[in-house]
C-alpha positions as CSV (number, residue, x, y, z in Angstrom):
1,X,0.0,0.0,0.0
2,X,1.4,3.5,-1.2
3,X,0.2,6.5,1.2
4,X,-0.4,9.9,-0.4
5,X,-1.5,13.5,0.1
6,X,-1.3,17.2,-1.0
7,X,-1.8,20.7,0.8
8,X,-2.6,23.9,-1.4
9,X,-0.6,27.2,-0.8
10,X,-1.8,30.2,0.0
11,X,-1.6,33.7,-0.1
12,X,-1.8,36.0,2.5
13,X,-4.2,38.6,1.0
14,X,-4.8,40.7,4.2
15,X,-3.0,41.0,8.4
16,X,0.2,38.9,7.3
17,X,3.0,38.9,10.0
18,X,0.1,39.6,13.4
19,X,0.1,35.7,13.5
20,X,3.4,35.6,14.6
21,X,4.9,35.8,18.2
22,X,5.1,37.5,20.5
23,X,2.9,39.7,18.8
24,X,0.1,37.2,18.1
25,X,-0.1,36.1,22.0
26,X,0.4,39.9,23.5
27,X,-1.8,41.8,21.1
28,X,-4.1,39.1,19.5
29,X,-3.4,38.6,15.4
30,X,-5.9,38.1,12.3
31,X,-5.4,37.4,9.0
32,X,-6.9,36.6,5.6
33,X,-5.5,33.9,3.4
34,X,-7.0,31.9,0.4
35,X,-5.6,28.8,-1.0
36,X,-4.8,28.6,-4.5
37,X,-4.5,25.3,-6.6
38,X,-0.4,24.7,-6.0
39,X,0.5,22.3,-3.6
40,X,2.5,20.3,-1.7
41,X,3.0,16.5,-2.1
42,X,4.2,13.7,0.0
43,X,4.1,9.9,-0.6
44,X,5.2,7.1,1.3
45,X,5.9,3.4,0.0
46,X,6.9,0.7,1.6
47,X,10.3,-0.6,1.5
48,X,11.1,-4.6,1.5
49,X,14.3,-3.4,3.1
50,X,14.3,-2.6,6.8
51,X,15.5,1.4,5.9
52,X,14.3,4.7,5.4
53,X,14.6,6.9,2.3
54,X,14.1,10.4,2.5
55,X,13.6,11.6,-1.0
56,X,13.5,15.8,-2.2
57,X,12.3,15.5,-5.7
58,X,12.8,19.2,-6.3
59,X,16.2,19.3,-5.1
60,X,17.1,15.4,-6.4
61,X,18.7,14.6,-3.0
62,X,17.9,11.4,-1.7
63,X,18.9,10.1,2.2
64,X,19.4,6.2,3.0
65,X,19.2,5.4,6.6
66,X,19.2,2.1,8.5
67,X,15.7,1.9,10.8
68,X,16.3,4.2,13.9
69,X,13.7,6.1,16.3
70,X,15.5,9.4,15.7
71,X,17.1,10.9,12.8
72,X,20.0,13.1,12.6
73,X,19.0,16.8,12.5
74,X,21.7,18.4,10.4
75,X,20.9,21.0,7.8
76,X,20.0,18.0,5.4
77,X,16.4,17.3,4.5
78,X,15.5,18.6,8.4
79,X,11.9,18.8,7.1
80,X,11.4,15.2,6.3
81,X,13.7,14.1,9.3
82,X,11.7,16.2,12.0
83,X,7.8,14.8,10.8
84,X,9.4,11.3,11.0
85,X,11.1,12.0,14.4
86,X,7.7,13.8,15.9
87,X,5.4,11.1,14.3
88,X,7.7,8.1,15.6
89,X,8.0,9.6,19.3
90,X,4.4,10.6,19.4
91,X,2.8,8.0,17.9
92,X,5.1,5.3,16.9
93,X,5.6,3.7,13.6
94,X,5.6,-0.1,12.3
95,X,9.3,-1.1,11.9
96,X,9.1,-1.8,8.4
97,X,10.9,0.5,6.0
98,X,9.7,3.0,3.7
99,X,10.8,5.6,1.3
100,X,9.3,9.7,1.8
101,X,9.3,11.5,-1.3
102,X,8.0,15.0,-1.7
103,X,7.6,17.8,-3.8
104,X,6.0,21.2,-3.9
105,X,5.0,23.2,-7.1
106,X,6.4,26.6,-6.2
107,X,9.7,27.1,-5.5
108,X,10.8,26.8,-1.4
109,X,11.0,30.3,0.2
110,X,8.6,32.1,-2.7
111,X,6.4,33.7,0.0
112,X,3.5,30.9,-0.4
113,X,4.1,29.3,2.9
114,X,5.8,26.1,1.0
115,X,7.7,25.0,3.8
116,X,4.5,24.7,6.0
117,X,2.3,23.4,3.4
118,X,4.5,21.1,3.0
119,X,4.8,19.5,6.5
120,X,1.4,19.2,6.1
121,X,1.4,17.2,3.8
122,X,3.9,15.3,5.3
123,X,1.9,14.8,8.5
124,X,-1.1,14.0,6.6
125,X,0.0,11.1,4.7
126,X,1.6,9.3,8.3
127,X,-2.0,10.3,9.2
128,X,-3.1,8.6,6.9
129,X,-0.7,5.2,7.1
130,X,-1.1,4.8,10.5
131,X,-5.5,5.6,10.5
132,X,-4.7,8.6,12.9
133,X,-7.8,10.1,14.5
134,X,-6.5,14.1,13.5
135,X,-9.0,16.7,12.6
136,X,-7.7,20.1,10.5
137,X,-6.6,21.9,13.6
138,X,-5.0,19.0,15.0
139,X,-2.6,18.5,12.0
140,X,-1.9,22.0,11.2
141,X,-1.3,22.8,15.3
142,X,1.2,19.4,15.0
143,X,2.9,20.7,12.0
144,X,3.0,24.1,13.7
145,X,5.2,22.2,16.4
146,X,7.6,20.6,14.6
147,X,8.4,23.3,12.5
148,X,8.8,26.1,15.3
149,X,9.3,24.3,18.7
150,X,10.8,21.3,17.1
151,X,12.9,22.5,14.6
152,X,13.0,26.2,16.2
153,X,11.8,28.0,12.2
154,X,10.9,31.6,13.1
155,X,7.5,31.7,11.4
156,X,3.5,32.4,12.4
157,X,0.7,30.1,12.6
158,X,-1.4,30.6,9.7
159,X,0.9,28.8,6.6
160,X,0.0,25.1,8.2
161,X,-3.5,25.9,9.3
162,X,-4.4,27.1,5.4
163,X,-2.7,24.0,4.4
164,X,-4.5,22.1,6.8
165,X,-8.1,23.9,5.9
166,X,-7.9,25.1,2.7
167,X,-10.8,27.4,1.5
168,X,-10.9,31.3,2.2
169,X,-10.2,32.1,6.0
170,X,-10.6,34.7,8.1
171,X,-8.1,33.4,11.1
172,X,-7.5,35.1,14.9
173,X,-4.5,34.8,17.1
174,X,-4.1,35.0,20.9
175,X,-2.3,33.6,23.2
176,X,-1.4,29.7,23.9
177,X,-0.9,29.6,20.3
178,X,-4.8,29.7,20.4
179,X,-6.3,29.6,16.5
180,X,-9.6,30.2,15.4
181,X,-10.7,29.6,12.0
182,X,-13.2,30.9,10.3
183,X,-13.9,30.0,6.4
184,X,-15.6,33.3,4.4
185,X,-18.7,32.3,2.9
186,X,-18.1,34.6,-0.5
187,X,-20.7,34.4,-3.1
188,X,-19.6,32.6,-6.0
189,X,-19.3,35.1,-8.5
190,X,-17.0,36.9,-5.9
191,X,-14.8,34.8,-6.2
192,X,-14.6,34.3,-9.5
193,X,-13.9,37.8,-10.5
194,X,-11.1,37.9,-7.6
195,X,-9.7,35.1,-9.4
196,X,-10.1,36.8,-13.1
197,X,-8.5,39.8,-11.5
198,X,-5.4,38.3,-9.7
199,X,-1.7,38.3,-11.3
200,X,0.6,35.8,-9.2
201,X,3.9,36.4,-9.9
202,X,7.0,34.9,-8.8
203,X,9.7,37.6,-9.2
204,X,12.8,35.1,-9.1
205,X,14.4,36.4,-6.1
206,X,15.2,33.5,-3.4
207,X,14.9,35.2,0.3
208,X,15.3,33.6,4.1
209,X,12.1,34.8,5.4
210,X,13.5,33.4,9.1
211,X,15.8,36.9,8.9
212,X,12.8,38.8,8.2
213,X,10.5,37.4,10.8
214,X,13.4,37.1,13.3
215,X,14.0,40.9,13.2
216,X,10.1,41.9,13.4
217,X,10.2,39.4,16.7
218,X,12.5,41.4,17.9
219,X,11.2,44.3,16.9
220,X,8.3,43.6,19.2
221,X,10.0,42.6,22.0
222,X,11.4,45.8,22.5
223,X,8.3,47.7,22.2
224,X,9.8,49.6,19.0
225,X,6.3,51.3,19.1
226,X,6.5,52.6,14.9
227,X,6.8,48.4,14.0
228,X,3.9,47.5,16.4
229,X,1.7,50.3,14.9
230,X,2.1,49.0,12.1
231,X,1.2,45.7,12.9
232,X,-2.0,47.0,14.4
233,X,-3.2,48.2,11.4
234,X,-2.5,45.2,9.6
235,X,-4.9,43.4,11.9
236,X,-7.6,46.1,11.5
237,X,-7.0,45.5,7.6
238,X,-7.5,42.0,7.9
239,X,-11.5,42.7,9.3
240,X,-11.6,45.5,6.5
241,X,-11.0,42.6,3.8
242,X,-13.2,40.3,5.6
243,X,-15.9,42.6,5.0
244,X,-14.9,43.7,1.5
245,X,-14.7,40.1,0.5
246,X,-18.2,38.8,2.7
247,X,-20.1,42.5,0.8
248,X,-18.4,41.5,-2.8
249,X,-17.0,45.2,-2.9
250,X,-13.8,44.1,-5.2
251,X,-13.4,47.4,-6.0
252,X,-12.0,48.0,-2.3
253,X,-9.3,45.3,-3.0
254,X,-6.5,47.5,-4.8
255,X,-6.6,49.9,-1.9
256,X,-6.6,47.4,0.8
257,X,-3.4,45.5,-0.7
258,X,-1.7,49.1,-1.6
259,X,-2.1,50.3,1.7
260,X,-1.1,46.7,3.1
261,X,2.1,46.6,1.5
262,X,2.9,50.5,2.9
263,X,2.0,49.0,6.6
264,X,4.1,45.6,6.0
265,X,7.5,47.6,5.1
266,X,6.8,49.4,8.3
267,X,7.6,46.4,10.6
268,X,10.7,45.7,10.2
269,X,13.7,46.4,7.2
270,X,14.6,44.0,4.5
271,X,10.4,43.5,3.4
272,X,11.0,45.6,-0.2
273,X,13.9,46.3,-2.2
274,X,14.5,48.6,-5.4
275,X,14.3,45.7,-7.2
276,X,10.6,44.7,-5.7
277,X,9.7,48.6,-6.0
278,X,10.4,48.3,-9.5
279,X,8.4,45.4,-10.6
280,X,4.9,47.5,-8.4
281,X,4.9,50.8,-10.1
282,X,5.4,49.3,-13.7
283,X,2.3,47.1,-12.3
284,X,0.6,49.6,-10.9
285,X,1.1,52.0,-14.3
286,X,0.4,49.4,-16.3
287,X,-3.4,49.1,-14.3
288,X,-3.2,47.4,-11.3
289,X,-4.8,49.0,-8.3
290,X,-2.9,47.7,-5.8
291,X,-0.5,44.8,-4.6
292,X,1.6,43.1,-1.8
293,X,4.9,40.9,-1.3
294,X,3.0,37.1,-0.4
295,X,4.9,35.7,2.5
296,X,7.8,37.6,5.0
297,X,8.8,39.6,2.2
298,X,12.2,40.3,0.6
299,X,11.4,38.4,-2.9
300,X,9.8,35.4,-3.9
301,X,5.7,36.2,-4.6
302,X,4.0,39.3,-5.2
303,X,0.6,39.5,-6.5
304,X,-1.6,42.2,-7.8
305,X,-5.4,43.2,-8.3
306,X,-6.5,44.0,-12.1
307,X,-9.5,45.3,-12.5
308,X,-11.2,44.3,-15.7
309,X,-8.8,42.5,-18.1
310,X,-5.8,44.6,-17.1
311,X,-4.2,41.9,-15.7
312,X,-3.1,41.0,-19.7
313,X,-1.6,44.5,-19.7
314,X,0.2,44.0,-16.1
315,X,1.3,40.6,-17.3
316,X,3.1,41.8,-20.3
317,X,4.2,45.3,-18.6
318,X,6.2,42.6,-16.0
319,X,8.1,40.6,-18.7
320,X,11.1,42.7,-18.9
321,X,12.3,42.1,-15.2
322,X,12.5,38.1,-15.6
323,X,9.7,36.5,-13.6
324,X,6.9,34.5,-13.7
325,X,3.6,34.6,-14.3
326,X,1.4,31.9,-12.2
327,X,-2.1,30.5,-12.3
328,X,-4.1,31.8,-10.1
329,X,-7.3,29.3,-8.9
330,X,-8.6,29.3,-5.8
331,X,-9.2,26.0,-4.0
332,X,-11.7,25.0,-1.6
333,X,-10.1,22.0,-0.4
334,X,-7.3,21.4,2.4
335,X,-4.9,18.8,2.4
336,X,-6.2,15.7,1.6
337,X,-4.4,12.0,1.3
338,X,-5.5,8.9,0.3
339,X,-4.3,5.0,-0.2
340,X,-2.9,3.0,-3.3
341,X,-2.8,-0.5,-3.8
């Protein structure tokens, strides 16, 4: 029996960086992410030999290790090694071998939350090997674990719990690492001209968001008060485009991701660069009414509202600085994994 599952990405299209501590547990964080229709992917077969493969197909490295309760954490495939570690300790595994292979459709530190997404999807498909009795929040507050207490990743809550959900969330913050969740019923045809009018592109630029969110930590722990503003009114943005989006009032989304992305490059340094500057205003003069950096910031995703068709406009005005233009489909479906015989 082969053991499979996938987790969509997301972006963050409203409160981004209020979900992580201690800002999240002092002052109470919300957000609003949708996932889009990239994933994550893990698969586990079983092995007649008594080892265990760890397998990256995106970065075509493969570990071999004889059966043992703990893996080495080392800088090599820590990912795969700390779900297997936290999954043996926790809930134990058969002693048989198998081989984990993985892959993600966007490239690893883009902005889309792929290293979350894909623990997820990691955790789901041991969920799903060993018939675990975990809910949503139970696997996204696992993977949540094992990538910040386990493997001590600077990072928030929401990446694993929009993996873990899917769908179009409205998500609070407090303390305990309390999350609620709370899918936006948006009309249909809502979401459908979000979708027309959204331009997901990936400018190229590789970035260690883990720097980023380090220094807005800190920035918070010593009450630098122009950061934590700032961060306040990213929360109160993330009830505005609640409303905009539960209302259908679209034509609030350019000023509510323009605004967004001038409040985000408050909290800390190293969020936008010249060369991210660059790529908004030939967006924004080509007809988009707004935009944000997806993720920590400092490269990887941006994305953009087009009223209209402009988007074809924006798409073409963007081709001279060397990214990528990617489909943009919202999903309504978390992660998901399932059995092969």
């Amino acid at each position: 029996m082969t053991y499979r599952s996938k987790a969509p990405l997301r972006i963050g299209l409203a409160g981004g960086g209020t979900d992580v501590n201690p800002y999240a547990s002092q002052y109470g964080g919300a957000v609003v992410n949708a996932t889009v229709s990239l994933y994550a992917h893990a698969s586990i077969e079983p092995l007649a030999e008594n080892a265990i493969v760890l397998h990256d197909a995106n970065a075509r490295q493969e570990l071999r290790f004889s059966w043992a309760s703990r893996l080495p954490i080392n800088g090599q495939l820590d990912l795969l090694k700390a779900v297997y570690n936290r999954i043996h300790s926790q809930y134990g595994l058969p002693l048989t071998g198998f081989k984990l292979t993985t892959s993600v459709d966007a490239p690893v530190g883009s902005g889309l939350g792929t290293s979350s997404t894909l623990v997820v999807a990691m955790v789901g498909a041991f969920v799903q090997m060993l018939a675990l009795p975990l809910g949503s929040y139970d696997i996204a507050q696992l993977a949540y674990q094992i990538e910040r207490h386990d493997l001590g990743f600077a990072g928030g809550h929401q990446d694993q719990y929009a993996a873990s959900f899917g769908g179009i969330n409205f998500m609070e913050f407090g303390p305990a690492d309390r999350v609620v969740v709370n899918p936006l019923a948006v009309k249909p045809e809502v979401l459908f001209e979000l979708e027309n009018n959204l331009l997901l592109y990936y400018t190229g630029q590789y970035r260690q968001s883990g720097e980023i969110i380090m220094s807005q930590q800190q920035k918070v722990k010593d009450g630098v008060a122009p950061s934590i503003q700032a961060m306040h009114q990213l929360k109160q943005q993330a009830w505005q485009m609640k409303e905009a989006l539960l209302k259908g009032r679209l034509q609030d989304m350019g000023e509510l991701l323009e605004t967004g992305f001038a409040f985000k490059k408050q909290m800390t340094e190293g969020i936008s660069d010249p060369a991210i500057e660059q790529v908004y205003q030939a967006a924004m003069q080509a007809g988009a009414t707004g935009g944000k950096i997806s993720g920590a910031g400092g490269g990887g995703f941006m994305f953009f509202y087009c009223p209209g068709i402009t988007r074809f406009r924006v798409a073409t005005a963007l081709q001279q600085y060397g990214g990528q233009i990617y489909p943009c489909h919202f999903t309504n479906q978390g992660m998901v994994s399932w059995a092969v015989r």
